[in-house]
C-alpha positions, 0 to 999 in steps of 0.5 A: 397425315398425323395431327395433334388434334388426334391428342384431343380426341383419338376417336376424331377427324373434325368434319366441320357442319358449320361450312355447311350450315353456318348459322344455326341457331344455337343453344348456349347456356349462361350462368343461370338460364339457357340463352338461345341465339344466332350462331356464328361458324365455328371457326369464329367460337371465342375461348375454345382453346385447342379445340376452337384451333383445331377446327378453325385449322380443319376449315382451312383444308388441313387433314387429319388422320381418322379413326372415327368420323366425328362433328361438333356444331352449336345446337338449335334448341333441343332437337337434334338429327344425324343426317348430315353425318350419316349422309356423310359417311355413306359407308356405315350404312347408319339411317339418319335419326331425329331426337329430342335431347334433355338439357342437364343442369348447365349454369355457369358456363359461356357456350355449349357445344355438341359433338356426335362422332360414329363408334364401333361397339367392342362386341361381336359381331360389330356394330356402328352407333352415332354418340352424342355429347355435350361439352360445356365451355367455361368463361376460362376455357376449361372444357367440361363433358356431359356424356349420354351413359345410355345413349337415350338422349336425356343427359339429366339421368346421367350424373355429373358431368365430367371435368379433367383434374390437372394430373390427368391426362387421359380419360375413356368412357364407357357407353351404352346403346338402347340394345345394352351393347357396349361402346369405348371412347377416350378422350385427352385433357384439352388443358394438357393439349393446350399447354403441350402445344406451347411448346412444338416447336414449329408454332413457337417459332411461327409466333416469334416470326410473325411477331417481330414487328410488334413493340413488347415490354420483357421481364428477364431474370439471369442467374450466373457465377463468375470467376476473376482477378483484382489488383489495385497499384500506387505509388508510395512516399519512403525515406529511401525511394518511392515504394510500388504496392499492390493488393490483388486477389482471386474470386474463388467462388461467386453468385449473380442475379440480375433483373432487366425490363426492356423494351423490344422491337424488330429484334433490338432490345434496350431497358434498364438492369438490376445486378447483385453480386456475392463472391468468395475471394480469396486472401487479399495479399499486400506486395511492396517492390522498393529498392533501399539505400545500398541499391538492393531490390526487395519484394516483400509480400503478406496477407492483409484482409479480405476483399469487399464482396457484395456488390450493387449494380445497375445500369442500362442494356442493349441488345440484338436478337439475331434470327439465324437460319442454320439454327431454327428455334433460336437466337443469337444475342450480342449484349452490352451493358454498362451503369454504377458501381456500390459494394455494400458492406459496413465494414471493410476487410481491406486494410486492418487500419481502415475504419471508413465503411466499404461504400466510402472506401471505393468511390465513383465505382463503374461497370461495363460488360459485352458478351453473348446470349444463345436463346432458345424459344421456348414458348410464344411469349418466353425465351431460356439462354445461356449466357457469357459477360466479360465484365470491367469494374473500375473505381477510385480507392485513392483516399485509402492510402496513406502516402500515396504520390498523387496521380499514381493509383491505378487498378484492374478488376475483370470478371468472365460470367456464365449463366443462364436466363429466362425471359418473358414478354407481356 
């Protein structure tokens, strides 16, 4: 069965030494002197990443597809032998080998593996030869390669070692036996495996399911545009009768932000939001509806201005994360959200006769919304959705009209909101 850990190291299948011999003493080296201890089995290696992964996975019976026959174990001072893996893979008719290695320069680093792995020379007629290297584990987990060029076990005569560049993916090395013979091996950037595997699918979603029943603080940031209608209404003092107006318009363009931090834990989700709005509505027009003194209906439109278009709101959000199982990987997200209303503007577009700012003009402004989220887990601690809101502001701008009957303002703001969202839990 194929096994991303073949990324890692195509030449490898782990074959785990430390189940035979779990404490070995080992070789570490520190930051500035070699520190020789105790070992634990490998599956118990601290920040190996992937690697550590792949073979604590091994350990627990996995099997992986084998193209050269390989180990890696913590080393016991310098002397080495390859008898566990030449007894191992019988085939290869390899006589068992005791050396002595040659540290090289190694500071700075958190622990020290060796790895030997049986690889076929590119000449003819074939031969097999058991490689050792050595790989240098960084307090960040980054993996660095000290390769034995000519295979004579001294890897201070060999250079520098080798340590993958962000935009490398893949790098194959060229060795050499005591007989000049010639020996290819690749090996794949451990940093790229590891960032690739947060992302399969299978493991992301394993991470969400085993982690529903834990408490998690989440930071979102949703992006949209919506589109609605406004109106405000009232009732007006004429000397023939009372006189219905209206002011209504259009969005003809907007865009959103909104930040939330909330809190979830078996799927809820509650916290607090921040939204800014900017829209682009369309010509505010004025309609009067009154009928004269001879009884003649009339009906008298015109533009006035523009409507106020930034808004401030904030608010509370609740929510629930769905786990459906038609659709693995994702999950489907009835929201509420509700809180205050502010627009910011300085000046008024609202009526040409209006001197009172914007924020004074609509009082006890109120928003509240529900709606739906599809949200793909994207990896173990982020999700993307898609999102829609079908949203309510209300508020009183009764104090801007002159005349008005009182208890006769009344007003409809609605707003349907796509977007998409990222969130991510600490």
């Amino acid at each position: 069965m194929k096994s991303t850990f073949a990324l890692l190291f195509p030449a490898l299948a782990v074959f785990i030494y430390s189940i035979v011999y779990p404490y070995q003493i080992a070789c570490a080296q520190g930051r500035n002197d070699p520190i020789v201890g105790v070992a634990a089995p490998l599956s118990n290696l601290n920040n190996l990443g992937r690697l550590g992964y792949e073979i604590s996975m091994k350990q627990a019976g996995n099997v992986y597809e084998e193209v050269s026959p390989s180990l890696f174990f913590k080393v016991t001072s310098p002397e080495m032998n390859t008898s566990f893996i030449t007894k191992t893979y019988k085939e290869y008719n390899l006589k068992a080998d005791t050396f002595k290695i040659t540290f090289p320069v190694m500071t700075g680093l958190m622990d020290t593996l060796a790895g030997q792995w049986i690889l076929k020379s590119i000449q003819v007629p074939y031969v097999y030869e058991v490689h050792t290297v050595l790989l240098g584990i960084k307090p960040d987990s980054v993996i660095v390669f000290y390769i034995d060029y000519n295979s004579n076990h001294d890897f201070s005569d060999d250079g520098s070692p080798y340590e993958f560049s962000m935009l490398v993916s893949r790098k194959t090395f060229t060795v050499y036996d005591q007989e000049n013979r010639e020996f290819v091996f690749s090996v794949v950037n451990p940093a790229e495996e590891r960032r690739m595997r947060k992302y399969n699918r299978s493991v992301v979603k394993r991470s969400w399911e085993e982690s529903r029943n834990k408490l998690y603080f989440n930071v979102s940031l949703r992006l949209a545009t919506s589109g609605g209608d406004m109106a405000l209404n009232y009732l007006s003092e004429t000397p023939f009768n009372p006189t219905s107006i209206e002011y209504s318009a259009a969005y003809q363009s907007s865009a959103e932000a909104e930040l939330a931090a909330t809190l979830s834990y078996f799927g809820f989700q509650a916290g607090v939001l921040v939204m800014f709005e900017e829209t682009e509505v369309g010509e505010l027009h004025q309609i009067k509806r009154f009928v004269d003194a001879s009884g003649s209906s009339h009906v008298l439109s015109e533009p006035v201005g523009r409507w106020p278009h930034s808004a401030f709101m904030s608010g509370i959000t609740v929510s629930y994360d769905l786990d459906l199982p038609f659709l693995k990987g994702f999950y489907i997200s009835p929201v509420a959200n509700g809180g205050l209303l502010s627009y910011l503007n300085s000046t008024t577009y609202f009526l040409k006769s209006n001197k009172e700012p914007v924020s004074e003009t609509f009082k006890d402004g109120k928003w509240f919304d529900w709606g739906v989220d599809l949200k793909l887990q994207f990896t173990g601690q982020s999700l993307i959705y898609f999102s829609y809101r079908h949203r309510k502001l209300t508020y009183d701008a009764s104090s801007t009209f002159d005349n008005l009957i009182p208890g006769s303002f009344s007003q409809k703001h609605t707003v349907n909101s796509f977007g998409v969202g990222f969130q991510y839990r600490f």
